[in-house]
N, CA, C and O atoms as a GROMACS GRO file, in nm:
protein
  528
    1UNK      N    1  25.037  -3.882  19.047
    1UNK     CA    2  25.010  -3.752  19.107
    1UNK      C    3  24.996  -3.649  18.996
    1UNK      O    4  25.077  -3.639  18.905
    2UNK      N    5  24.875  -3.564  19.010
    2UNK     CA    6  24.873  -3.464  18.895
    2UNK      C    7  24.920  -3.345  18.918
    2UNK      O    8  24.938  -3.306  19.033
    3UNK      N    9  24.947  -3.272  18.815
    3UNK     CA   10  25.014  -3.117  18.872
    3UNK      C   11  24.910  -3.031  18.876
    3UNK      O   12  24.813  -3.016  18.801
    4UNK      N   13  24.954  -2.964  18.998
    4UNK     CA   14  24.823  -2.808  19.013
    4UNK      C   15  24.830  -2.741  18.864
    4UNK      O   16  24.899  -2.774  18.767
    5UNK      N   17  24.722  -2.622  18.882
    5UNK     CA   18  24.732  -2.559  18.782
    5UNK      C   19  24.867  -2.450  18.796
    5UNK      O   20  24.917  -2.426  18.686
    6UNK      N   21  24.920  -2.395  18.886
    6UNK     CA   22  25.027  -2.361  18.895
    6UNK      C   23  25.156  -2.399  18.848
    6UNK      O   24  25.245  -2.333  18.793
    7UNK      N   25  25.148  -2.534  18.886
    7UNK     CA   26  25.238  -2.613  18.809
    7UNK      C   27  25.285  -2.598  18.665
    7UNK      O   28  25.395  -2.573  18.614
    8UNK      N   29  25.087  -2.636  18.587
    8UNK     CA   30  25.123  -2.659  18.504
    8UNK      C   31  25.154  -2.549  18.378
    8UNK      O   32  25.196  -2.572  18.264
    9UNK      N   33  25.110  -2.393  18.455
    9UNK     CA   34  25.101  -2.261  18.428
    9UNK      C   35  25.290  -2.204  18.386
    9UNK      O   36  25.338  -2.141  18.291
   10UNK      N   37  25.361  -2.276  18.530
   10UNK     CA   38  25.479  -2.224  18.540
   10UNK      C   39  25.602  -2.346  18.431
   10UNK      O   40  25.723  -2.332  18.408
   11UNK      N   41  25.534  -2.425  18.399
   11UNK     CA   42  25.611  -2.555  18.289
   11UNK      C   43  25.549  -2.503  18.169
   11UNK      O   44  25.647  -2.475  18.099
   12UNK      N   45  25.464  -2.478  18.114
   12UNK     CA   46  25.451  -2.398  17.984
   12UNK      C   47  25.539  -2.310  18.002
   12UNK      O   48  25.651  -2.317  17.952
   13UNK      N   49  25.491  -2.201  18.088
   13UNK     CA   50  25.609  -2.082  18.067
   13UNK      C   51  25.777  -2.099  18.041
   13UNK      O   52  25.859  -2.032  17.978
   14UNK      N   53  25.785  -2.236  18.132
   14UNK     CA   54  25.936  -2.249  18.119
   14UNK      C   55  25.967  -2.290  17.963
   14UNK      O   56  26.059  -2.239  17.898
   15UNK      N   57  25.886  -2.378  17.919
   15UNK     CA   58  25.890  -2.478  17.853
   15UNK      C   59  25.884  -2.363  17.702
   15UNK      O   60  25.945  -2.404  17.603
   16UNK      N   61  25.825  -2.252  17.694
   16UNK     CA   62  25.824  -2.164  17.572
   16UNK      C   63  25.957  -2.102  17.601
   16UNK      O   64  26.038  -2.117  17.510
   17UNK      N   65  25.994  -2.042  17.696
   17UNK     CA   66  26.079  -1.953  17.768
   17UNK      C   67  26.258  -2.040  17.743
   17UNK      O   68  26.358  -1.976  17.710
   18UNK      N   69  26.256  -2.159  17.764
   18UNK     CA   70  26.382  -2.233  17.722
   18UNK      C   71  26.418  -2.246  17.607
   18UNK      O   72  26.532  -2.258  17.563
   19UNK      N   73  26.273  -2.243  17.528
   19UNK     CA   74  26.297  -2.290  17.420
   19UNK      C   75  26.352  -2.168  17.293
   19UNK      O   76  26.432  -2.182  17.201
   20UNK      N   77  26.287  -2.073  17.325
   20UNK     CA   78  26.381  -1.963  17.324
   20UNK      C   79  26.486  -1.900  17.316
   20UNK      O   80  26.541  -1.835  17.228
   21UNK      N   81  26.512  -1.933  17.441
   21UNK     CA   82  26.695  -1.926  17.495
   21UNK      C   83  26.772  -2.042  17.375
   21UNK      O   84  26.866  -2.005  17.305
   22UNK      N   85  26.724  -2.163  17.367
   22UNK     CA   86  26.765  -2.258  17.294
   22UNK      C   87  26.825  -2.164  17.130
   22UNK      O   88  26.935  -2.128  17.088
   23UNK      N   89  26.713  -2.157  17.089
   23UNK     CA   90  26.673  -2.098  16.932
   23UNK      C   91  26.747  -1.994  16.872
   23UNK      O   92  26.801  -1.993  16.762
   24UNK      N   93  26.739  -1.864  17.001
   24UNK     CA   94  26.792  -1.764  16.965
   24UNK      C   95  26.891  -1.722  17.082
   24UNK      O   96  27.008  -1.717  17.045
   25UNK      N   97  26.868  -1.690  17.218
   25UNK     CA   98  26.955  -1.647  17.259
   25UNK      C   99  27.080  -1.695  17.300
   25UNK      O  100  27.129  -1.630  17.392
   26UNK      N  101  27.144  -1.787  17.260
   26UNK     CA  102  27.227  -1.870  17.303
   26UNK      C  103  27.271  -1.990  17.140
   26UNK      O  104  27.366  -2.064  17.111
   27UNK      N  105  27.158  -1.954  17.081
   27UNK     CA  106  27.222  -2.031  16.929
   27UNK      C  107  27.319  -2.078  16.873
   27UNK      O  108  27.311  -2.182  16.809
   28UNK      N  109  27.440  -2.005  16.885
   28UNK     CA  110  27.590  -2.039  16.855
   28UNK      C  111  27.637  -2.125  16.954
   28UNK      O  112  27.707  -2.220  16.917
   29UNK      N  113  27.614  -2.112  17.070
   29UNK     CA  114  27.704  -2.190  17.197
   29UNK      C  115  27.728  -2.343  17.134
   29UNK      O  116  27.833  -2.406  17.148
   30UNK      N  117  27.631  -2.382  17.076
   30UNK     CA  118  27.628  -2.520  17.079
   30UNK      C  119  27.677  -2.567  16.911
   30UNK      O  120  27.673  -2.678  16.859
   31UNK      N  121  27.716  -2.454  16.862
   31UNK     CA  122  27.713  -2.527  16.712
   31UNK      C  123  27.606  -2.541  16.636
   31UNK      O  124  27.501  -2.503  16.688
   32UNK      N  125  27.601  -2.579  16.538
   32UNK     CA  126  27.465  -2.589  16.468
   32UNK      C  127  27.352  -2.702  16.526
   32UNK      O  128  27.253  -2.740  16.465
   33UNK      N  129  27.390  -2.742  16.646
   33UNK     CA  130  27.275  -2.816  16.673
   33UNK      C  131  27.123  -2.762  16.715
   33UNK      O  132  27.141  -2.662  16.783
   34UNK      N  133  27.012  -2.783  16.705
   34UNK     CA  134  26.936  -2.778  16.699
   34UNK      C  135  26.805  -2.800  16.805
   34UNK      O  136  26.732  -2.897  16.786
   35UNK      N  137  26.790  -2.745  16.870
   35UNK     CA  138  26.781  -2.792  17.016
   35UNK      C  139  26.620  -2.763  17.067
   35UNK      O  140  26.575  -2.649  17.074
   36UNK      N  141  26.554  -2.864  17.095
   36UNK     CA  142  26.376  -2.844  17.112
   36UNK      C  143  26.362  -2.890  17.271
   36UNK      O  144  26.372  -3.008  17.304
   37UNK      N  145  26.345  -2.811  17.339
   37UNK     CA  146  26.253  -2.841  17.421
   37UNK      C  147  26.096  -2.925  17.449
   37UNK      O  148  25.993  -2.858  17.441
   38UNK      N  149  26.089  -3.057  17.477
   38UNK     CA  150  26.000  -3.073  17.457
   38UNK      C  151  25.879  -3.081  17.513
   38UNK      O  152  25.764  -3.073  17.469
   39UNK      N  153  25.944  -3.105  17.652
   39UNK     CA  154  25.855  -3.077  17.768
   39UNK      C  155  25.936  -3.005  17.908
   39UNK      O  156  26.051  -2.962  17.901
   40UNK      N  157  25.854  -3.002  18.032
   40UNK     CA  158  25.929  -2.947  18.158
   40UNK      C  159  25.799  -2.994  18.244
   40UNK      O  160  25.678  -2.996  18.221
   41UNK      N  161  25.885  -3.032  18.358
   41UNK     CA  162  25.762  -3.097  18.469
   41UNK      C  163  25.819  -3.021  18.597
   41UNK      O  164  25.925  -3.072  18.632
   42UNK      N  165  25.783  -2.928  18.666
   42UNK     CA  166  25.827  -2.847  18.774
   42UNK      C  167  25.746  -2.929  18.913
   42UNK      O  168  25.631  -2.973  18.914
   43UNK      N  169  25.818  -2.931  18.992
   43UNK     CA  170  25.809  -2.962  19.158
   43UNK      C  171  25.718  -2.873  19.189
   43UNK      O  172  25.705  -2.755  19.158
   44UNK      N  173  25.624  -2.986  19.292
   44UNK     CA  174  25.531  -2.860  19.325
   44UNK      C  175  25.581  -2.770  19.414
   44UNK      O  176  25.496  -2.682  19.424
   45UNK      N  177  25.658  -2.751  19.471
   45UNK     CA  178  25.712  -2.617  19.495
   45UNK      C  179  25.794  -2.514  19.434
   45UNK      O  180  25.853  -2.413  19.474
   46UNK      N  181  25.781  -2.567  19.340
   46UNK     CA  182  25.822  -2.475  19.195
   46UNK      C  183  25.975  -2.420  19.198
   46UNK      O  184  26.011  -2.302  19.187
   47UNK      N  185  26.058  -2.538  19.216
   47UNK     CA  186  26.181  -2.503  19.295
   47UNK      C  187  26.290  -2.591  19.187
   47UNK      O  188  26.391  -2.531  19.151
   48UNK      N  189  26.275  -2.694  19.150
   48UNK     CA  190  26.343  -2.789  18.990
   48UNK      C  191  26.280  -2.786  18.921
   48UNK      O  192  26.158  -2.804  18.929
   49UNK      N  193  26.345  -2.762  18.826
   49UNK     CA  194  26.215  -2.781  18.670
   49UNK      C  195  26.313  -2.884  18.601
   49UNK      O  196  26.434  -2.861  18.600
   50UNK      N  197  26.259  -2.998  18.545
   50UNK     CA  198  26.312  -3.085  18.423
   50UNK      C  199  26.272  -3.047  18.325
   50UNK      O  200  26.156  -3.012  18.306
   51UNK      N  201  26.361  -3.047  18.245
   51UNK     CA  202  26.337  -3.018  18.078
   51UNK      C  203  26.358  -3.127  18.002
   51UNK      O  204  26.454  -3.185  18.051
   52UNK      N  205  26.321  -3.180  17.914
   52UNK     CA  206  26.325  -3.304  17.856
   52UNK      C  207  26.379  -3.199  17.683
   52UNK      O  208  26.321  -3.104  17.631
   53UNK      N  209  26.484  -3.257  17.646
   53UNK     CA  210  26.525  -3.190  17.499
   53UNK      C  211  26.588  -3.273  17.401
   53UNK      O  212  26.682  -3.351  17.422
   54UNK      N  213  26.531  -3.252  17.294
   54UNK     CA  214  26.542  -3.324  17.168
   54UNK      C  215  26.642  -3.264  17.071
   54UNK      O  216  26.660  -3.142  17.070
   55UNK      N  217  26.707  -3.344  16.988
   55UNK     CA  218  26.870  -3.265  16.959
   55UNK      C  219  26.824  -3.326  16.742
   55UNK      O  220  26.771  -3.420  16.683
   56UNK      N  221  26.883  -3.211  16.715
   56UNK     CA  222  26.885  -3.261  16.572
   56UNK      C  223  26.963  -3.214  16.535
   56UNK      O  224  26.986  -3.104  16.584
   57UNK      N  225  27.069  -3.274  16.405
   57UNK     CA  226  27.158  -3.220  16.375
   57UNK      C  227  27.311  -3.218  16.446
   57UNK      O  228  27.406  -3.141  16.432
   58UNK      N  229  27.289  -3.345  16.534
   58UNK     CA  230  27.420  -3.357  16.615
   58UNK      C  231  27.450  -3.493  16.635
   58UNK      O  232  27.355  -3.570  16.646
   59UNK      N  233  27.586  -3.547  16.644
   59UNK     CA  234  27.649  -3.651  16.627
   59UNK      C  235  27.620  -3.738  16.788
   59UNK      O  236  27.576  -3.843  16.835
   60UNK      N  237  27.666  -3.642  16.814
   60UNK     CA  238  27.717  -3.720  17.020
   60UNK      C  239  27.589  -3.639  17.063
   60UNK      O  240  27.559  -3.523  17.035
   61UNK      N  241  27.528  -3.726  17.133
   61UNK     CA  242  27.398  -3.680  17.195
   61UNK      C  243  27.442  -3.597  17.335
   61UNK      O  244  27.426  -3.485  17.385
   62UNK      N  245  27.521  -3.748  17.369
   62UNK     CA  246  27.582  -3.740  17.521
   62UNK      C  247  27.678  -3.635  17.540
   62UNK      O  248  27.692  -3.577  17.648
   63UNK      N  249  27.774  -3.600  17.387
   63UNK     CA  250  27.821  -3.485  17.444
   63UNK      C  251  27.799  -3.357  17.473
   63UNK      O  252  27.865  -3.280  17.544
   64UNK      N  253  27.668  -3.334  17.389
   64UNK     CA  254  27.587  -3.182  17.332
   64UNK      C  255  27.543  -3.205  17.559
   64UNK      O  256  27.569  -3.100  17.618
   65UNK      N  257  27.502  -3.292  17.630
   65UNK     CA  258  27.406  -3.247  17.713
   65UNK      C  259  27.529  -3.222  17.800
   65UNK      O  260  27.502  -3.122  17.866
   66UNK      N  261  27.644  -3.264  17.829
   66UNK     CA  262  27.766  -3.261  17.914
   66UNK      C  263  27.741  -3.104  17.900
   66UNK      O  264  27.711  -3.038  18.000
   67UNK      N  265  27.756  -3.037  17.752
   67UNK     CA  266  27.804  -2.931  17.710
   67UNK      C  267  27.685  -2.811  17.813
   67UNK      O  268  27.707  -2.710  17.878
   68UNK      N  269  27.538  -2.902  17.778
   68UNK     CA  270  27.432  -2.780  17.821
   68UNK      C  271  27.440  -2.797  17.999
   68UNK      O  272  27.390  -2.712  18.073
   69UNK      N  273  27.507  -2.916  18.049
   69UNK     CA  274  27.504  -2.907  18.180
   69UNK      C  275  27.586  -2.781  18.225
   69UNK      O  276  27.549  -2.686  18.294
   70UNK      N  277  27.722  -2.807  18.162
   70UNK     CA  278  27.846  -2.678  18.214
   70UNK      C  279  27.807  -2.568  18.178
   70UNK      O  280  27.874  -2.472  18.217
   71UNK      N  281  27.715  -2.548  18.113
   71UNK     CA  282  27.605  -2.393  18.042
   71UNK      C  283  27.501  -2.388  18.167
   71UNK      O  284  27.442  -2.282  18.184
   72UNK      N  285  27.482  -2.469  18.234
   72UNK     CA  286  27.306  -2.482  18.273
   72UNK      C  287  27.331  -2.293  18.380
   72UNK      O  288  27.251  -2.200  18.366
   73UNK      N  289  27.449  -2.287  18.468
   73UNK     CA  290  27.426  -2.161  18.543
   73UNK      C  291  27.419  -2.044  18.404
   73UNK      O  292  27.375  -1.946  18.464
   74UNK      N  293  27.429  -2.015  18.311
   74UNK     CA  294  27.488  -1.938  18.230
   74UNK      C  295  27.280  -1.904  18.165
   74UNK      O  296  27.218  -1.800  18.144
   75UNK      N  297  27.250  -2.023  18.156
   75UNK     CA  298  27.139  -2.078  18.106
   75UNK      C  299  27.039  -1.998  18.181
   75UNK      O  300  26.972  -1.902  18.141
   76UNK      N  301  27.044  -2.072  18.329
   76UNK     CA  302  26.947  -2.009  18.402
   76UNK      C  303  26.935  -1.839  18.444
   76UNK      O  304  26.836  -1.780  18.488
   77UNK      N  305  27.051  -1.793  18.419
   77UNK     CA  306  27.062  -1.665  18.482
   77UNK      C  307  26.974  -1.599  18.361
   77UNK      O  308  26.916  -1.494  18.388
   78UNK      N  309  26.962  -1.646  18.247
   78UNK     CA  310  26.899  -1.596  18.118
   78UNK      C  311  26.749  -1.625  18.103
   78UNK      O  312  26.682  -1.580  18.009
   79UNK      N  313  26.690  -1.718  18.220
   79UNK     CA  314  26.582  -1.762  18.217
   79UNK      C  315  26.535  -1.661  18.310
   79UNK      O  316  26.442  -1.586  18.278
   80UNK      N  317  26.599  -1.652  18.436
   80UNK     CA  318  26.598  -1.561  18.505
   80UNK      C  319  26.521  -1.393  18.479
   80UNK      O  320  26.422  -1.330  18.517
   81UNK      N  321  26.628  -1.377  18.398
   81UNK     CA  322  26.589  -1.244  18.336
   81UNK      C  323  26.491  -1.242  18.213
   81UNK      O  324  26.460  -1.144  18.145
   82UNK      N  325  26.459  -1.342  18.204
   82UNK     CA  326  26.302  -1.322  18.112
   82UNK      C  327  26.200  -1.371  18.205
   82UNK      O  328  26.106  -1.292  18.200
   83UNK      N  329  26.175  -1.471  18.292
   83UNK     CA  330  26.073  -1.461  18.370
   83UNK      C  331  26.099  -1.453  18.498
   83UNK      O  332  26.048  -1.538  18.572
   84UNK      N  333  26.187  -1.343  18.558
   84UNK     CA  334  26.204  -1.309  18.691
   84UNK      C  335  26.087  -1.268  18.785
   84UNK      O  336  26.058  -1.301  18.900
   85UNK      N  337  25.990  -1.122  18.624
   85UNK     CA  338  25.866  -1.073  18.703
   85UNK      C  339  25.770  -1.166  18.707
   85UNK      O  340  25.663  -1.108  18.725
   86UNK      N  341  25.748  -1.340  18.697
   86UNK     CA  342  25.644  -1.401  18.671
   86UNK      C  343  25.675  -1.486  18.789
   86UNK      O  344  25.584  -1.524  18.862
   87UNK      N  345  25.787  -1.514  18.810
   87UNK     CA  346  25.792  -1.655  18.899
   87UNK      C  347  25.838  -1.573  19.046
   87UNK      O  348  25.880  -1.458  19.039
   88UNK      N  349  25.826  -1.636  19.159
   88UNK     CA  350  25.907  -1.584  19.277
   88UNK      C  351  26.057  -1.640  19.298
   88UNK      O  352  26.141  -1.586  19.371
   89UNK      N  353  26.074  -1.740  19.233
   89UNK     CA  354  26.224  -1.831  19.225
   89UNK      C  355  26.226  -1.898  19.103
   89UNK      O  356  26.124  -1.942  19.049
   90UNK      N  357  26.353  -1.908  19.054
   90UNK     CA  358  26.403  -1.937  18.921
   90UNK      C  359  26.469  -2.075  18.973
   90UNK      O  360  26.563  -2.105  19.047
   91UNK      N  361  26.378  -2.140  18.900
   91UNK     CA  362  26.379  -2.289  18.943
   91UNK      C  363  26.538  -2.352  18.895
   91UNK      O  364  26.605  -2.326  18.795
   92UNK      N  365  26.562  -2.438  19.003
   92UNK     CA  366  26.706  -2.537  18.943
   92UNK      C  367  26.671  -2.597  18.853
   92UNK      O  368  26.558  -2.643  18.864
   93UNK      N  369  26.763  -2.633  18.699
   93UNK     CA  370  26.740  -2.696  18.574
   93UNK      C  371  26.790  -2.825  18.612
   93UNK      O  372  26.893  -2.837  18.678
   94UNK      N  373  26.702  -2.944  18.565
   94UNK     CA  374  26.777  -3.060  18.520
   94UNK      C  375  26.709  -3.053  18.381
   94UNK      O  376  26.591  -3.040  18.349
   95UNK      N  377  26.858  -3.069  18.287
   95UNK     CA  378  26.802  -3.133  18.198
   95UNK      C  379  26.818  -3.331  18.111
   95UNK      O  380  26.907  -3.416  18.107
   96UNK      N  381  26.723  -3.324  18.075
   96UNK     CA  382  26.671  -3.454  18.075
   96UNK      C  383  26.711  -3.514  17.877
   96UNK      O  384  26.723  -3.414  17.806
   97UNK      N  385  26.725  -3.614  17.818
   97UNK     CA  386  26.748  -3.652  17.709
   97UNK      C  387  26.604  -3.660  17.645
   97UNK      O  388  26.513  -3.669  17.728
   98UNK      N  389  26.579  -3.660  17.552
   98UNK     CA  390  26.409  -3.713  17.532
   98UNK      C  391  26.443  -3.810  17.364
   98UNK      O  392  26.444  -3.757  17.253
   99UNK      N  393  26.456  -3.886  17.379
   99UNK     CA  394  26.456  -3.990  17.292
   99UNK      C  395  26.365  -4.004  17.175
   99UNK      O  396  26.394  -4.024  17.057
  100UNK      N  397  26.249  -3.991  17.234
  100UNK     CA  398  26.111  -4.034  17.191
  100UNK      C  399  26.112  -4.015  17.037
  100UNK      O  400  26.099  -4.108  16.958
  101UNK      N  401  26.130  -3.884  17.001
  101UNK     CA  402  26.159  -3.823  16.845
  101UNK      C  403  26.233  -3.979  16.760
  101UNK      O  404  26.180  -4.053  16.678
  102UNK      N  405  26.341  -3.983  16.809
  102UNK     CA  406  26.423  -4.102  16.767
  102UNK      C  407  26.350  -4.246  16.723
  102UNK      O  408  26.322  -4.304  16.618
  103UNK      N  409  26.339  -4.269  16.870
  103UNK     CA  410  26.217  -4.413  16.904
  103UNK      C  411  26.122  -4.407  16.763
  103UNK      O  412  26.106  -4.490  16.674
  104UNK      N  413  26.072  -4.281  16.780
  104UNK     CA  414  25.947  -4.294  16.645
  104UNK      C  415  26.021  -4.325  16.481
  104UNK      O  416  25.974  -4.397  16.393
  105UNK      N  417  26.120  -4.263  16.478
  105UNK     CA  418  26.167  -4.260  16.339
  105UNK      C  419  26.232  -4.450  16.311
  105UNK      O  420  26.209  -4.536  16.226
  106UNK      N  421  26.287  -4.445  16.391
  106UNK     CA  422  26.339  -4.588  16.418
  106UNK      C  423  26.212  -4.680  16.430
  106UNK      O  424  26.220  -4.798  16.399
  107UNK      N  425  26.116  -4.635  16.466
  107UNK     CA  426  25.984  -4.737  16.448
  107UNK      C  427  25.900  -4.725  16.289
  107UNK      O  428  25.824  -4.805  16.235
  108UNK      N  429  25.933  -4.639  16.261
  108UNK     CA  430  25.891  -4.583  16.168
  108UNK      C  431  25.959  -4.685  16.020
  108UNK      O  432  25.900  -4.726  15.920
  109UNK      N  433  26.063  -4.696  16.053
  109UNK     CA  434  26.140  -4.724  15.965
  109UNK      C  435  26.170  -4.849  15.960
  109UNK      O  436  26.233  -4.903  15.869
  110UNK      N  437  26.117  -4.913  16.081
  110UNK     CA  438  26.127  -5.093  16.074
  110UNK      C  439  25.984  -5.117  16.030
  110UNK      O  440  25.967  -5.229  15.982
  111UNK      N  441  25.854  -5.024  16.036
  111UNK     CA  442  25.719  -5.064  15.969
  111UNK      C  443  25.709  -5.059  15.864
  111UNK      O  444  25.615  -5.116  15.809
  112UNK      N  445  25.821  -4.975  15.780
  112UNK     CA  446  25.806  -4.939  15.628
  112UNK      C  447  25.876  -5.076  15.570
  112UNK      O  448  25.855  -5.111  15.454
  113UNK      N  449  25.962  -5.152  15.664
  113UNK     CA  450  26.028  -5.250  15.623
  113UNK      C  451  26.018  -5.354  15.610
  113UNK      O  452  26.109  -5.436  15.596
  114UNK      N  453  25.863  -5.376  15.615
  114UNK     CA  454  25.801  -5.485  15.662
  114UNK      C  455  25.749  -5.518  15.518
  114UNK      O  456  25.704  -5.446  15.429
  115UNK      N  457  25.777  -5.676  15.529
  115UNK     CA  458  25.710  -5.729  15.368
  115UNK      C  459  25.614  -5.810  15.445
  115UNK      O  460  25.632  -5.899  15.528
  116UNK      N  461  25.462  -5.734  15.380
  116UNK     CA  462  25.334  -5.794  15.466
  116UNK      C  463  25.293  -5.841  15.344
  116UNK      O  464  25.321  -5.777  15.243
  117UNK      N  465  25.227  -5.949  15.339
  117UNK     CA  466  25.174  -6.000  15.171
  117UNK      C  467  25.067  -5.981  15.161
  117UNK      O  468  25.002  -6.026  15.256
  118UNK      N  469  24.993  -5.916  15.065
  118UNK     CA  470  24.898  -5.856  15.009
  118UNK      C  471  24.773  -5.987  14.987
  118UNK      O  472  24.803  -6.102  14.954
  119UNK      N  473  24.638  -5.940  15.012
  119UNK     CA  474  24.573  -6.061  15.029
  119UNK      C  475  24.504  -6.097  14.881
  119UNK      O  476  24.480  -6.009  14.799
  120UNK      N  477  24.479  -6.218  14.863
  120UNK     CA  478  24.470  -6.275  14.754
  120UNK      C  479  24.331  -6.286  14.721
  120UNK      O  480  24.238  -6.314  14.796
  121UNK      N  481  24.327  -6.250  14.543
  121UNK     CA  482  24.150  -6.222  14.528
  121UNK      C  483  24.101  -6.311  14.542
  121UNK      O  484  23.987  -6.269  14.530
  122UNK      N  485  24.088  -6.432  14.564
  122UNK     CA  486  24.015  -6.553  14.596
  122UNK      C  487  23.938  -6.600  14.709
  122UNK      O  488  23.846  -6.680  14.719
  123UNK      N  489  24.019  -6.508  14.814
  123UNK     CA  490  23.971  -6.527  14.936
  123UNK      C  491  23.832  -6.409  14.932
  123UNK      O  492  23.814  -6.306  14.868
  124UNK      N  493  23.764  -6.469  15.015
  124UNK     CA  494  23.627  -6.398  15.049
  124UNK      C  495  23.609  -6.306  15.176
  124UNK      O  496  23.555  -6.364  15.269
  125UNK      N  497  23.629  -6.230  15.189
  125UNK     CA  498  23.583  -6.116  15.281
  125UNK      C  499  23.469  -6.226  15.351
  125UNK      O  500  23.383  -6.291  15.292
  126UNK      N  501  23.499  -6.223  15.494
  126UNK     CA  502  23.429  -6.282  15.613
  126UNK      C  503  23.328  -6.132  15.650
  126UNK      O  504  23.366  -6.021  15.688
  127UNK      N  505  23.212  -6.174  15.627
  127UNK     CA  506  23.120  -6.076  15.696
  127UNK      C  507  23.067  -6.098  15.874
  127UNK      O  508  22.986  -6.015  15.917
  128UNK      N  509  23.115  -6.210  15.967
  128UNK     CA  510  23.059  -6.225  16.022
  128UNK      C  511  22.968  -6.335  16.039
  128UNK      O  512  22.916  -6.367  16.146
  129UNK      N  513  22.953  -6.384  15.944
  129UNK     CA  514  22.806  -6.498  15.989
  129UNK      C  515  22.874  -6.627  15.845
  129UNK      O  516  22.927  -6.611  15.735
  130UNK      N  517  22.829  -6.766  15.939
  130UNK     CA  518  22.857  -6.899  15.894
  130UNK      C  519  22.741  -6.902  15.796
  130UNK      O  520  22.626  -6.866  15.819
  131UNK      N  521  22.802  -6.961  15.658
  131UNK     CA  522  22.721  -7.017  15.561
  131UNK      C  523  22.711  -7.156  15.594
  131UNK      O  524  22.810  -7.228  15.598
  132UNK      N  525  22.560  -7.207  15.624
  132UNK     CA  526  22.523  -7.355  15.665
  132UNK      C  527  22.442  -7.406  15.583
  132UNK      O  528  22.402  -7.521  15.599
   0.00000   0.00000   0.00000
């Protein structure tokens, strides 16, 4: 299912708008962690928004999101008041883990680890066509 353009109008907005709150207005709450928003996928009735967020600079993944759950009313009332005049309702937050960042570095780092053996000058580059 694809998202209207509404949709996908009001998940940018969130999605700059959290990230924000993340960066600066709320910066200390969490310690020096480091906190990216990376995406947000809103209901088409524009009523939950998921946030998917990427953490750097922190030990316990699982505990930093415990932490942003017991924040999330504190959170939203701040989202609130930056896009109150844009939206008609200030959507319920879930937020979501986003791995992916990780996944890559960890892939990243088993390709660099790879002993591939280098091909040997003897062999002939195959062009395609049988010598008969």
């Amino acid at each position: 299912m694809t998202e209207s353009k509404r949709q996908q109008k009001v998940s940018r907005l969130l999605q700059r708008d959290l990230g924000d709150i993340f960066q600066k207005d709320i910066k200390g709450m969490f310690g020096n962690a480091f906190i990216t928003v990376t995406g947000v996928q809103v209901s088409p009735d524009l009523g939950i928004a998921k946030a998917s967020l990427s953490f750097m600079l922190v030990k316990d993944k699982q505990e930093l999101m415990g932490l942003i759950n017991e924040k999330k009313k504190e959170i939203r009332k701040i989202l609130g008041n930056k896009i109150g005049k844009q939206v008609r309702i200030v959507p319920e937050l879930i937020f979501l883990l986003d791995e992916g960042a990780e996944y890559a570095s960890k892939m990243d780092k088993l390709i660099s680890g790879l002993n591939i053996p280098k091909e040997t000058p003897d062999e002939e580059p195959r062009n395609g066509e049988d010598n008969k």
